[in-house]
C-alpha positions as CSV (number, residue, x, y, z in Angstrom):
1,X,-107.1,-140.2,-160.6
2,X,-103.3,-140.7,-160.8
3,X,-102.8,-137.0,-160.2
4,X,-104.9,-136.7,-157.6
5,X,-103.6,-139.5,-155.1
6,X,-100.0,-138.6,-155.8
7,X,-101.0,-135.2,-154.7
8,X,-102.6,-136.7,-151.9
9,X,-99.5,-138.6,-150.9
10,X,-97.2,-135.5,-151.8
11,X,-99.7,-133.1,-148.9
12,X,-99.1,-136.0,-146.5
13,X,-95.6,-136.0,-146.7
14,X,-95.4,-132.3,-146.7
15,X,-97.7,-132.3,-143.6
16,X,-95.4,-135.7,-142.1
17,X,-92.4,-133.1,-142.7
18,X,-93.7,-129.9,-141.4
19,X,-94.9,-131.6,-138.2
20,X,-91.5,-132.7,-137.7
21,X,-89.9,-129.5,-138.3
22,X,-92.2,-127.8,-135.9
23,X,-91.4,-130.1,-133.1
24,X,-87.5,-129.6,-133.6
25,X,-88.4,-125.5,-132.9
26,X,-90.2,-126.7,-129.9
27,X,-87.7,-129.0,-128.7
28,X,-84.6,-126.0,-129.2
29,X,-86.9,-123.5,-127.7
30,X,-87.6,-125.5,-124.6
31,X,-83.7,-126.1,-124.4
32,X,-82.9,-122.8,-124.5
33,X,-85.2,-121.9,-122.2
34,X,-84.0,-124.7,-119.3
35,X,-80.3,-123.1,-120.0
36,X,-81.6,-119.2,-119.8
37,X,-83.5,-121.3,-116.5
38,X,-79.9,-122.2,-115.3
39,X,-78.1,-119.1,-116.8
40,X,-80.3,-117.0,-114.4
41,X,-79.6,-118.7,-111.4
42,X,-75.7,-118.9,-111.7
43,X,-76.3,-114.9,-112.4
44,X,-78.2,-115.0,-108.8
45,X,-75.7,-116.1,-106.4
46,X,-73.7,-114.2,-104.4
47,X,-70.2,-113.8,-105.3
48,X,-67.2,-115.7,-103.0
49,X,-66.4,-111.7,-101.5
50,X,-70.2,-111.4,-100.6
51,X,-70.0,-114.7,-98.3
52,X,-67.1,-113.8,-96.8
53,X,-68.4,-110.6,-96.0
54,X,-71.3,-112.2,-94.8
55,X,-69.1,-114.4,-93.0
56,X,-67.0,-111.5,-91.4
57,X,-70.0,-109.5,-90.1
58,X,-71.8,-112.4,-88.6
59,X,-68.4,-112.8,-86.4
60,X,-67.8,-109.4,-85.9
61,X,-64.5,-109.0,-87.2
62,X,-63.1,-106.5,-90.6
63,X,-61.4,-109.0,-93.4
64,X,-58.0,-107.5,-92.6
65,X,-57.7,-108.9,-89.2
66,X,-58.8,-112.4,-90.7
67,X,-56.1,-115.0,-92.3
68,X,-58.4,-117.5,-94.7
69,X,-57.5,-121.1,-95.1
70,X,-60.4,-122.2,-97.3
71,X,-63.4,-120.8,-99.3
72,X,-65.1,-122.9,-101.9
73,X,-68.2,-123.3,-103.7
74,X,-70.0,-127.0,-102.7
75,X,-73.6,-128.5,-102.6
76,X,-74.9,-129.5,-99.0
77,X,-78.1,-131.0,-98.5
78,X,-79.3,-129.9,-102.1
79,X,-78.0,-126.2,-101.6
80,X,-75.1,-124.5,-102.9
81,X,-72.7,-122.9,-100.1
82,X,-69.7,-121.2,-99.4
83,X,-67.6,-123.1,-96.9
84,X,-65.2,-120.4,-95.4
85,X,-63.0,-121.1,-92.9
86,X,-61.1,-118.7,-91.4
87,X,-58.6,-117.7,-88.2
88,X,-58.7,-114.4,-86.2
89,X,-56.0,-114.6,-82.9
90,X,-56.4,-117.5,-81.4
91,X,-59.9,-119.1,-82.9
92,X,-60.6,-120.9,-85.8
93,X,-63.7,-120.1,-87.3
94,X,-66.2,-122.0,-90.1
95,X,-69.1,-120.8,-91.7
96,X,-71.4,-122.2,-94.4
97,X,-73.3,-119.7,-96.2
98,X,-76.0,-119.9,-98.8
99,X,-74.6,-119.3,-102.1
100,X,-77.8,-118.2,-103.7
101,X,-79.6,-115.8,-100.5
102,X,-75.8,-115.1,-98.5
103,X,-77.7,-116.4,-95.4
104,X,-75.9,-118.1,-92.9
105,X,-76.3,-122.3,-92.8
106,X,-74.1,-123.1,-90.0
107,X,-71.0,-121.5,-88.3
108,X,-68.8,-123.0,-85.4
109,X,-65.5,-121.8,-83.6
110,X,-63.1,-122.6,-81.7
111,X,-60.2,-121.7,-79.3
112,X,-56.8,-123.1,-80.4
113,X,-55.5,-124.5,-76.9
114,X,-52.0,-124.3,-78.8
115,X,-52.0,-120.5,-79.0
116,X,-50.0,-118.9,-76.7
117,X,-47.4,-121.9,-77.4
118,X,-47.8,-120.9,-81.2
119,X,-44.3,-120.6,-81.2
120,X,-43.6,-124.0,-80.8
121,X,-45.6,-124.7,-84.0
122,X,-43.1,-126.5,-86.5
123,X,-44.1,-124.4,-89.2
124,X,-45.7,-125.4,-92.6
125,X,-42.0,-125.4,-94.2
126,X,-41.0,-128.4,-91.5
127,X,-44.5,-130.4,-92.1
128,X,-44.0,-130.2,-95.7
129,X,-40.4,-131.7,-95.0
130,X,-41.6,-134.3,-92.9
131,X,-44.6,-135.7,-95.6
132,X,-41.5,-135.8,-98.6
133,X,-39.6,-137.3,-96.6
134,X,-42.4,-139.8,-95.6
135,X,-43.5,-140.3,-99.9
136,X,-40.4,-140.8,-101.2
137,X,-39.3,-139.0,-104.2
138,X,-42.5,-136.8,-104.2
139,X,-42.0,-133.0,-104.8
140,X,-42.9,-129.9,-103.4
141,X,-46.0,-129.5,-106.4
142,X,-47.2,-132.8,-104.8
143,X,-48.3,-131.9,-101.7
144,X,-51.5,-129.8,-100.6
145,X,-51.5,-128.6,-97.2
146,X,-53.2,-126.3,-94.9
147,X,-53.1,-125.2,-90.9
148,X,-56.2,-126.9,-89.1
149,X,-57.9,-127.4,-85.6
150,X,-58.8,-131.1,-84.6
151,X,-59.8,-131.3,-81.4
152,X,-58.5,-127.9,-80.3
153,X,-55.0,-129.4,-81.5
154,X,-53.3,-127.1,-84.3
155,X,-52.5,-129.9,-87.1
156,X,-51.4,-129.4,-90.9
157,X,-53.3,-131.8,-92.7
158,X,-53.7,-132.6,-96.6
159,X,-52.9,-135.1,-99.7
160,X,-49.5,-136.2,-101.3
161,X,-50.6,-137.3,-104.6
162,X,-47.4,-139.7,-106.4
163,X,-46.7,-142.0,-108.5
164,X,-50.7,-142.6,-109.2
165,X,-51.2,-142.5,-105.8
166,X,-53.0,-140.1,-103.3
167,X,-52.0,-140.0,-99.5
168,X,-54.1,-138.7,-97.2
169,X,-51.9,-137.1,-94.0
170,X,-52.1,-135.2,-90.7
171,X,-49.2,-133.8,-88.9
172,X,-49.6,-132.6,-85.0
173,X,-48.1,-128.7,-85.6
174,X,-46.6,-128.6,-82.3
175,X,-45.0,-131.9,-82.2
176,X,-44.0,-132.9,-85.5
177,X,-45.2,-136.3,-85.4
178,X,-47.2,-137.5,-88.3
179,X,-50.5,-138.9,-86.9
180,X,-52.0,-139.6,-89.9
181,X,-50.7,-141.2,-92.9
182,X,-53.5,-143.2,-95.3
């Protein structure tokens, strides 16, 4: 009798442990196949050229006649996008395009009033001078800058990050005065 409920007991446990083991396959199988899930549809979107091909022909214009100031990879509205933004003569030009089926989201443009004056632009050189001297004893590696349009008005705009601190700035391009500094 002793023989037979220890072998009971033993077939139990065995049965306990086999369960378990069987539902730690399961549980790695379905993991892996939520990661192949997510593996596939990184492998799916378009690559940063595509959108701004994309881009490009949606505007008409060849890459070569372009000058980029931004593309980068970003969720909007649940989607991943390409936000490319872009300048061709006197236009400033920003598209959003679907990072999984290269459609276009949303473009815009517009004329930079400044243009025919774009000599009078101070130059990125000059803004970045004005914003060191504005964050004392911040360096050139500091700073991140970049040519914009706000309100048809040509601006450098960016962030001064010093001494633990990150500055958020603006600079008019024609001007030179720093219109904002946060």
């Amino acid at each position: 009798m002793k023989k037979q409920i220890i072998a009971v007991v033993f077939a139990a446990i065995m049965s306990i442990g086999l369960a378990a083991c069987n539902q730690a396959v399961n549980n790695k199988e379905a993991k892996t196949e939520t990661k192949t899930e997510t593996e596939t549809k990184t492998e799916n979107y378009i690559t940063e050229e595509e959108a701004k091909t994309k881009a490009l022909a949606h505007a008409k214009l060849e890459g070569a006649e372009v000058t980029y100031t931004r593309v980068n990879r970003d969720t909007k509205d649940n989607k991943e996008v390409y936000e490319i933004e872009f300048y061709y003569e006197d236009k400033e030009y920003d598209y959003d395009i679907d990072a999984l089926t290269g459609d276009v989201i949303s473009h815009s443009s517009e004329t930079d009033s400044n243009a025919e004056n774009a000599g009078d632009d101070i130059g990125e050189e000059a803004a970045r001078a004005l914003i060191l001297e504005k964050a004392k004893g911040a360096v050139e590696k500091d700073i991140v800058i970049e040519r914009n349009m706000n309100d048809g008005q040509a601006i450098y705009k960016g962030t001064v990050v010093h001494e633990g601190k990150t500055y958020e700035f603006e600079v008019d391009a024609v001007s030179g005065k720093i219109t904002k500094w946060e």
